[in-house]
C-alpha positions in Angstrom: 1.8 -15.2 37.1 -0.4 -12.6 38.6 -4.1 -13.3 40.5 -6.3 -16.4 40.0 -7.8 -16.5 37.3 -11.5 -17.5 37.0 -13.4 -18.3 33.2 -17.0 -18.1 33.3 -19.2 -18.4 30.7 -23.2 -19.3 30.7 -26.0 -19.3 29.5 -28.3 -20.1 32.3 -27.3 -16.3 34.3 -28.7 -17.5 37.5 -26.6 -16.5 40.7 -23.9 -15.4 37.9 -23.4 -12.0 39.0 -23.6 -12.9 42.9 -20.8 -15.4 42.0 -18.8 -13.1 39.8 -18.8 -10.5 43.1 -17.7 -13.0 45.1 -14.9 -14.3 43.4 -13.9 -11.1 42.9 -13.9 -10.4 46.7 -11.6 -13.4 46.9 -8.9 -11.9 44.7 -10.1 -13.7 41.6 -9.9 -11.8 38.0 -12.4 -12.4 35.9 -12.2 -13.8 32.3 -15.8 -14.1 30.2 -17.2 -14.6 26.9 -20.3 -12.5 24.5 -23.4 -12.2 26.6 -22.5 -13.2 30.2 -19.2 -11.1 30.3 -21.8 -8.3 29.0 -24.3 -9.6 31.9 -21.3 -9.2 34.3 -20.6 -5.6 32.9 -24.1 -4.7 33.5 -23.7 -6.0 37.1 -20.7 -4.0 38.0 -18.0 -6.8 37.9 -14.4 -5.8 36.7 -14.2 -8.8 33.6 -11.8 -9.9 30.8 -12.8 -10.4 27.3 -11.7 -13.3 26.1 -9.7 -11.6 22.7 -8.2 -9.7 25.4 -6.8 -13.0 26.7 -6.6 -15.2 23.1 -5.4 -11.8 21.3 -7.7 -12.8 18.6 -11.2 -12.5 17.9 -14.3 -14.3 18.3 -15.3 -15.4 14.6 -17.8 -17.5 12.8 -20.7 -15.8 14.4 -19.2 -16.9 18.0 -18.9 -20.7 16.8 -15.0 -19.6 17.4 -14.2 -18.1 20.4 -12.5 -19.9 23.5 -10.8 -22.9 21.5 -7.1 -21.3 21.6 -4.1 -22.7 23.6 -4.0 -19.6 25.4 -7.3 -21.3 27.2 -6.7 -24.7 26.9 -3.0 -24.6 27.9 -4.6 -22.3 31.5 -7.0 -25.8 31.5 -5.2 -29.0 31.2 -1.9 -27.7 32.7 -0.7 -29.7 35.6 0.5 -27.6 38.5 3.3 -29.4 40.1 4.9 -30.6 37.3 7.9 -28.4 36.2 7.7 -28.6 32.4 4.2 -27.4 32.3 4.9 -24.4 33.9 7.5 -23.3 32.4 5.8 -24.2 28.4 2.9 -22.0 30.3 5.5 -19.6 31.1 7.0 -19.4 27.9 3.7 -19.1 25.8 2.8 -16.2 28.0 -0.3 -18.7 29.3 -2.3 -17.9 32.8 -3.5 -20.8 34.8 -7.0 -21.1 35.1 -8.4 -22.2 38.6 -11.6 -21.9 38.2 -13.9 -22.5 35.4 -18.0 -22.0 35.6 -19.6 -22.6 32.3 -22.8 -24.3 31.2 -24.0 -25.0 27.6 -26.3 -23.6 25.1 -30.0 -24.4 25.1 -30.5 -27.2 23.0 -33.1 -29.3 24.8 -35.0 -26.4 24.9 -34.2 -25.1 21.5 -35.8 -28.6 20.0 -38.5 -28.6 22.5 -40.0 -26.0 20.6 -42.7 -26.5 18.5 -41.8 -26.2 14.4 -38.1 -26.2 15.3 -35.7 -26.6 12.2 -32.7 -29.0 11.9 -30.7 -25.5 11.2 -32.0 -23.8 14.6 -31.2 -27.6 16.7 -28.0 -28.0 14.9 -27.0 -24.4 15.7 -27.5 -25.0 19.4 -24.7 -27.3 19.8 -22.5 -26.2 21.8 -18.8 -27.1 20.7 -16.6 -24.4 23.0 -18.4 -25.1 26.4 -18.2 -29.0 26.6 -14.5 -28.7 25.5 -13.6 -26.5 28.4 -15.8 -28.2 30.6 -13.9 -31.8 29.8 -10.6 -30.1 30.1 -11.6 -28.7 33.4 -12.7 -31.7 35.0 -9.9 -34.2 33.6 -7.9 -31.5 35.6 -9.6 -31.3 38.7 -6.6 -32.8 40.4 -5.8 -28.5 40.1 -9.7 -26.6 38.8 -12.7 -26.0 40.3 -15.4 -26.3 37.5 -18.8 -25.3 37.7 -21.6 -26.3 35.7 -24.8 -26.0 38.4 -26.2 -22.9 39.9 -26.6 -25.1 43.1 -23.4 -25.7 43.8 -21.9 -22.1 43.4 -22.6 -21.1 47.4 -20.4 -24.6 48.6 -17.5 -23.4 46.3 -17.7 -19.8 47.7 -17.3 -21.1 51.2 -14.8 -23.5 50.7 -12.5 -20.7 49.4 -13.5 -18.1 52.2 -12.8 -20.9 55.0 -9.4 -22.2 53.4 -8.4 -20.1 50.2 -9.3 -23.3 48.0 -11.4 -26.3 47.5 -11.1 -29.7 48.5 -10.2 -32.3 46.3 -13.3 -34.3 47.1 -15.3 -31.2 46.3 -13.3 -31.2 42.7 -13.9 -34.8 41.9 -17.5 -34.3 42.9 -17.9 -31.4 40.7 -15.6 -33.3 38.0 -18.4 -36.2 37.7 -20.9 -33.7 37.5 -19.5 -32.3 35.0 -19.2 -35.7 33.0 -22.9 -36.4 33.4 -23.6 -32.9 32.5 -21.9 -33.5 29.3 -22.9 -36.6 28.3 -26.4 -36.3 28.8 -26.5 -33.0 26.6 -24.5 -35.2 24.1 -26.6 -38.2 24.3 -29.4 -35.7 23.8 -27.8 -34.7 20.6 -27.0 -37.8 19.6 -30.9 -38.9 19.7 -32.1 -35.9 17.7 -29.1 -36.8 15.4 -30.4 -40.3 15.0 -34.0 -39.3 14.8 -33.0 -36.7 11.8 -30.8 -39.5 10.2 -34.1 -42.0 9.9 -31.8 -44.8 11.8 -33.8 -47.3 13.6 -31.2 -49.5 15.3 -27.8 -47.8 15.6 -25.2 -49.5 16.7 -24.7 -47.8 19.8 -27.7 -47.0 22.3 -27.0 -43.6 24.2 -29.9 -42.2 26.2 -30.1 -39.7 29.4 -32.8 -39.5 32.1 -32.6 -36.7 34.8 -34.0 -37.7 38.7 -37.4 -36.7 39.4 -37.4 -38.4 43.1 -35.6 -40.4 45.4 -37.8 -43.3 46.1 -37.9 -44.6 50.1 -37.1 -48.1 48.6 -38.1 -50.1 45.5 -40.5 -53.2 44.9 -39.4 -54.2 48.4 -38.4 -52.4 51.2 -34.5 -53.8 51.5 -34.3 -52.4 47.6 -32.7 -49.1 46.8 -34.4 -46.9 44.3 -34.8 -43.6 42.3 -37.5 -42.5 39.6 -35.7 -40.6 36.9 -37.2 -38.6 34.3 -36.7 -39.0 30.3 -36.0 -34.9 29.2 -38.9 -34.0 26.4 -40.4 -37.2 27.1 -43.9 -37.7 26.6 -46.2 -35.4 28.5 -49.4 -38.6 29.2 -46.7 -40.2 32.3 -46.7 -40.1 35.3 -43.5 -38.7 35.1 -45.1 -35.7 33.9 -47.9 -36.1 36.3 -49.0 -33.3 38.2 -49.1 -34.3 41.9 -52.0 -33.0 43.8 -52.3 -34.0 46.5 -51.5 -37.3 48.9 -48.0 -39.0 50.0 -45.0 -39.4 47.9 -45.2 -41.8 45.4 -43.5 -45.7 45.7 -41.6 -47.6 43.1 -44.8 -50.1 43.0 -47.2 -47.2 42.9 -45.3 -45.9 39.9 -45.3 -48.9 38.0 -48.7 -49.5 38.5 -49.8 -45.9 37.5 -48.0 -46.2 34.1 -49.7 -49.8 33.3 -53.2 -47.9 34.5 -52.3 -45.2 31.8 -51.3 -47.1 29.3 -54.9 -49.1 29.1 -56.9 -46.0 30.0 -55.4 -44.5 26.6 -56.8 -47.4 24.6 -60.7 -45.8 25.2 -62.1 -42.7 23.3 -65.5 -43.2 25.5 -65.7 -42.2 29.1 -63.4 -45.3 30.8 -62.0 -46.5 34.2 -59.4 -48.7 34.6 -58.3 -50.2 38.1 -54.9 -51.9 38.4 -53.2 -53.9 40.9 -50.1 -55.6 40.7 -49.1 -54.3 36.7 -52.0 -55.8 35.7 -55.9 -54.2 35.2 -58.6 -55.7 37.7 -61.7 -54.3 36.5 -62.0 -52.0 33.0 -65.2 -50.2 32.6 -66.6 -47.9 29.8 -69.5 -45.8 30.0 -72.0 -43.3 29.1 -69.6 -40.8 31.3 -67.2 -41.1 33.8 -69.4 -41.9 37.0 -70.8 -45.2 34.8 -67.4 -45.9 33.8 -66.2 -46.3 37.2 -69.0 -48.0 38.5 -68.6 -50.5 36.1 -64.7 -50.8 36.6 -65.8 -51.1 40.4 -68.5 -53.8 39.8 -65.8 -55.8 37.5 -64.0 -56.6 40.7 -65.1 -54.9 43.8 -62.5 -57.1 45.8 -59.1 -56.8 43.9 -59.7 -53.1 43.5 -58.8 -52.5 47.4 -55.7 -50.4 47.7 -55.5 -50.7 43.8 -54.9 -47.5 41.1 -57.2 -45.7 39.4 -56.9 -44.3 35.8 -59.9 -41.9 34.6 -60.0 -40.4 31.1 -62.3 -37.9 31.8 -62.3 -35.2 34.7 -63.3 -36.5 38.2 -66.8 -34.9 39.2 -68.0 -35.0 42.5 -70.4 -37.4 42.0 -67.7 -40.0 40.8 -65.8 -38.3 43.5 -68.1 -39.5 46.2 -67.9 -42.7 44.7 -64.6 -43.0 44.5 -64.4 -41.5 48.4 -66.1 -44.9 49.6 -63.0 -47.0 48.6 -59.2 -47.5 49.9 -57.3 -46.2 47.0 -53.8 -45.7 46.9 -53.7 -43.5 43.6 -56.7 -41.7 41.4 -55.3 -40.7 38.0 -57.2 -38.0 35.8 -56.8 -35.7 33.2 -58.2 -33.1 36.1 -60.3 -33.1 39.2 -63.6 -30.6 39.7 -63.3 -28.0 42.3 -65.7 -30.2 44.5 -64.0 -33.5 43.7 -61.0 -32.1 44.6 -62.5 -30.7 48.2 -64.0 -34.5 48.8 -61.3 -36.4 47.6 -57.8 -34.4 49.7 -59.8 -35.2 53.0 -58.0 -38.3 52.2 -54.6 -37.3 53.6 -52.6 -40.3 52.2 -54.7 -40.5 49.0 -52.5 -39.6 45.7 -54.3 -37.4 43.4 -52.4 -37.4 39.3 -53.3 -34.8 37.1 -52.2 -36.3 33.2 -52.4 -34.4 30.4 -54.0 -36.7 28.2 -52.6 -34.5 25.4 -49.6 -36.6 24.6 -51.5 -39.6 24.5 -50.4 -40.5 20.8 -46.5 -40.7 22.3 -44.7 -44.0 20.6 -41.8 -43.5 22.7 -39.7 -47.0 23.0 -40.0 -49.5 26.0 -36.8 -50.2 27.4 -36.1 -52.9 29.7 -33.1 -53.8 31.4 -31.5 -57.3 31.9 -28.4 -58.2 33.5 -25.5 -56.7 31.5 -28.3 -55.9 28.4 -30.8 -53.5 27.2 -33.5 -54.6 25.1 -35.3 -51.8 23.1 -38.8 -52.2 21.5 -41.9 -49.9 19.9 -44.7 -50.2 22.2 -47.5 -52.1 21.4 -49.7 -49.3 19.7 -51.3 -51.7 17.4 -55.3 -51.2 17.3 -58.6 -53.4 16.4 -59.0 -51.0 12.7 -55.7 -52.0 11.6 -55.6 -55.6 12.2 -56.6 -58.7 9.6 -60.1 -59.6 10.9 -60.9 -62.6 9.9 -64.1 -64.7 11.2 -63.0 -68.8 10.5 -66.0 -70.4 12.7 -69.5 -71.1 10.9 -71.2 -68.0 12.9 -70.5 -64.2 13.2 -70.2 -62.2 15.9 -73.3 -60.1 16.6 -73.6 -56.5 17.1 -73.4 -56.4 20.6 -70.7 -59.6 20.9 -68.6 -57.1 18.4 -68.3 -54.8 21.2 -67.6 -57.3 24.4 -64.7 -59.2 21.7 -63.4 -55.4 20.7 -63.0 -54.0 24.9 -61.8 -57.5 25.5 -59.0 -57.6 22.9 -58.1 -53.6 24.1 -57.8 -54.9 27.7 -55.9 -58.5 26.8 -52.8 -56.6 25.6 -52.1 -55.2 28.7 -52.5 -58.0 30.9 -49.5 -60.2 31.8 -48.6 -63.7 29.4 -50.7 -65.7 29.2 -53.3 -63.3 29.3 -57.5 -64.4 29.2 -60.2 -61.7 29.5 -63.8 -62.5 29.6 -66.0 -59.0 29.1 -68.9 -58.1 28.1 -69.6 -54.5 25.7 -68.7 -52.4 28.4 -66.6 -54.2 31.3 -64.2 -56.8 32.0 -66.1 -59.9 33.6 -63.0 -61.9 34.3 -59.1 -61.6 33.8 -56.7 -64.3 33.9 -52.7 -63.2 34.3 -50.0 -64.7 34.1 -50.4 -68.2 33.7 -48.0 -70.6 32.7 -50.6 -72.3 30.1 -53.5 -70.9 28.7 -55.8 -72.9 29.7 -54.9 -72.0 33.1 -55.5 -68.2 32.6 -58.9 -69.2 31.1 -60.0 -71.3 33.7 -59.1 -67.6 36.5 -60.8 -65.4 34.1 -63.9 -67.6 33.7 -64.4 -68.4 37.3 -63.7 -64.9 38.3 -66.6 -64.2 35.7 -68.7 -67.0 36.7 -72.7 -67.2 35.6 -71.8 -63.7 34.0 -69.7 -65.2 31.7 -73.2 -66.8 29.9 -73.5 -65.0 26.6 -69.8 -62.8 27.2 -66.8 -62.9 24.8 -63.3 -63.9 25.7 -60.3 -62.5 24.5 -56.6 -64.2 24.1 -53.6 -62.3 24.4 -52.0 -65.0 21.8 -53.7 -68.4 19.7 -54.7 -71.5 21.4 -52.3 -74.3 20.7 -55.0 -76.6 21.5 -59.0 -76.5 21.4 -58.9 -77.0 25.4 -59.7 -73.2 25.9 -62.9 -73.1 23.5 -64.1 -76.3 25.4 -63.8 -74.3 29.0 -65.0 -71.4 27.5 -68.1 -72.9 25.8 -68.8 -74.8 29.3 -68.8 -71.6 30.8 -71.5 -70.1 28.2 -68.8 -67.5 26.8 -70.7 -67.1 22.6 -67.9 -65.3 20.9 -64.3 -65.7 20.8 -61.0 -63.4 19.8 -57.7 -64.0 19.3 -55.0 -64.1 16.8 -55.0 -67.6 15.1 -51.7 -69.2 13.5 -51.4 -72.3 15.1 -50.7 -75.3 13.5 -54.0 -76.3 15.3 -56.3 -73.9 14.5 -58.8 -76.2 12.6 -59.4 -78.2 16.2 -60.2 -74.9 18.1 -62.3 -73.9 14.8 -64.2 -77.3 14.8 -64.5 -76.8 18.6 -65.9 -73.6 18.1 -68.7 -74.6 15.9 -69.6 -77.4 17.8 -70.6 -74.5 20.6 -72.2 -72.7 18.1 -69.6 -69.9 19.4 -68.1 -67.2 16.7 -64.5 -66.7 16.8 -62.4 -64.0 15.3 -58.8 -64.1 14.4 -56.9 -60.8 14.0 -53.4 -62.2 13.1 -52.2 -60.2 15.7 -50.5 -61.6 18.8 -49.9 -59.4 22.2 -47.2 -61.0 24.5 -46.6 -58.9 27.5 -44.0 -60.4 29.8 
């Protein structure tokens, strides 16, 4: 049946021509498609058109060109069994033993700005996954490529034993089949997204690894941080790493919650994290006041916590920041002379964020055993909530402002969730309490005498008026939170008794 045949088509041309040389050299003929068999022309490798191999044309603009059983029939034939050969033989069909194709452009054809459903759509590739699923349910008999970085292994594998090894194949084969099914589940998403459906009835998403992680939340855990492709650019998976170690599974969760608060602030802001939840949240006349207010909130949790800036990092707040063990410092960008204080810190993570892609309302998704559960994420702000004010007094001026940073912070803190603050920083924060009462009574003793003329913030309504009594105690004036209990008349009454002015918003924030 003449040489080995080889079928390469791609559209990423990296290494192609090196590869095409070297197949060659190993007695390989080549067989190619439209632009790369024109690519291996230009790069003085003997090549095959596919008509010349189909004896028909490619049509439809190229939508038509290597779907014929003369490919096929060289892919999905088995090579020890009898019958197939001789149908091959018969049909006039070559085996095909190796095939090295990857697929047309599409994420980066819809990551383009203005992009039309007729350019995306156009961009699917039909021909290329088809040969590339026939070739890897085969690889019991073909090599298929679909990765630059694995051309050189294949190359040597044939020049030490005039083939590849089976594991190498099946290796390649599941490659292949990830390859394909993230470009489909790709497709499917911008299908979905086109259609207007909200909840289809199959999920399909893709990620691609960013980093191997040394371990996860503990060191006896395996873990790896993947990326979502064209997902939002305000993550830290998009962060651009400065300077400073590598970053942990811990350290990664606890930049995104920084991030997610920080974004809640159009005025200079600082927000320190530890643990998934914030510490101390400051807002300021500019970033340096920010900081130092985010510092003063709690100077003690703050050690080896995260820092998320919305402004760039002068050396001023540089210096400041200098003073104190950090494990991460998050900014839109860092000043020449911030930069030049803060790398003398060898171990010290610097994230550059492009705060850009702030508005993102990509979905939360969180994994349970055997389960996914899918949600928005909780964008909601203070303008479009139902303000209501139930209690005898309004809030002043100045109590408007604590109750509006407190109810931004509040969301982000774990259930159940108490902040005490005042216009510009948090006082006190209370997370993760089994009762509310019990988050109120952290918050407000974190706060202490501080607390005297602050506002405090609920994360959900009080099902009893035992939080307005410990927050009157502890001289807290104004009060927000969502309202809809069946006992919101006690907390109301209680309210008034204190003389304390309480806004409902008929908005609840769990965060689990």
């Amino acid at each position: 049946m003449g040489k080995k045949r080889a079928l390469i088509s791609v559209s990423n041309k990296e290494g192609i021509v090196e590869l095409a040389k070297e197949l060659v050299q190993l007695g390989f003929e080549i067989v190619s498609t439209g632009g790369t068999k024109q690519a291996l022309k230009d790069g003085g490798v003997p090549v095959i058109g596919i008509s010349d191999v189909t004896g028909f044309p490619e049509i439809l603009e190229g939508r038509v060109k290597t779907l014929h059983p003369k490919i096929h029939g060289g892919l999905l034939a088995k090579y020890d069994d009898t019958s197939h050969q001789s149908q091959l033989a018969e049909n006039e069909i070559e085996k095909i033993e190796l095939v090295c194709v990857n697929l047309y452009p599409f994420k980066e054809t819809i990551s383009k700005p203005g992009v039309t459903p007729e350019d995306a759509i156009e961009n699917i590739d039909i021909g290329g996954p088809a040969m590339l699923r026939a070739s890897a349910k085969n690889h019991q008999y073909i090599t298929v490529l679909v990765d630059p970085a694995d051309y050189q292994q294949v190359i040597e594998e044939y020049k030490t034993q005039n083939e590849t090894t089976l594991e190498t194949r099946r290796r390649l084969a599941a490659k292949v089949f990830r390859h394909t099914a993230a470009y489909d589940a790709l497709i499917a998403e911008y299908m979905t997204n086109l259609a207007g459906e909200e909840q289809p009835e199959k999920m399909t998403v893709t990620y691609e690894l960013k980093q191997s992680l040394r371990y996860g939340e503990n060191p006896h855990q395996k873990a790896a941080f993947y990326q979502k492709p064209l997902g939002s650019a305000f993550s830290v998976a998009a962060a651009e790493q400065l300077h400073g170690k590598e970053l942990s599974y811990n350290n990664i969760n606890d930049a995104n919650a920084a991030l997610q608060i920080v974004k809640e602030f159009s005025e200079p802001a600082a927000v320190a994290v530890k643990h998934m939840n914030p510490c101390g949240v400051g807002a300021g006349k500019d970033i340096f006041d920010a900081f130092g207010k985010s510092f003063e909130a709690d100077p003690v949790s703050i050690f080896g916590g995260i820092i998320a800036l919305n402004r760039e990092v002068d050396g001023e707040t540089a210096r400041k920041l200098y003073e104190i063990f950090l494990e991460i410092i998050i900014a839109p960008s860092f000043s020449e002379e911030a930069l030049e204080i803060l790398t003398a810190k060898k171990n010290l993570r610097l994230l550059k964020v492009s705060f850009d892609g702030e508005a993102s309302k990509e979905n939360t998704l969180s994994s349970i055993e055997g389960g996914l559960l899918v949600q928005e994420q909780d964008t909601f702000g203070f303008d479009e909530a139902e303000i209501s004010v139930p209690t005898k007094r309004e809030p002043t001026e100045a109590e408007w402002e604590a109750l509006k940073l407190g109810w931004k912070v509040v969301k982000h803190v774990k259930s159940n969730a108490i902040v005490v603050a005042n216009k510009d920083m948090t006082l006190g924060i209370g997370a993760g309490q089994m009762n509310r009462v019990g988050a109120a009574k952290i918050a407000l003793e974190q706060a202490g005498s501080k607390a005297d003329g602050a506002a405090l913030a609920s994360d959900a309504f009080f099902p009893m008026d035992d939080t307005v009594e410990a927050a009157a105690k502890a001289g807290i004036t104004a009060i927000i939170q969502p309202g809809g209990s069946v006992r919101d008349a006690d907390s109301i009454k209680k309210a008034d008794e204190y003389g304390i002015a309480m806004v409902f918003t008929g908005v609840r924030h769990f965060k689990h």
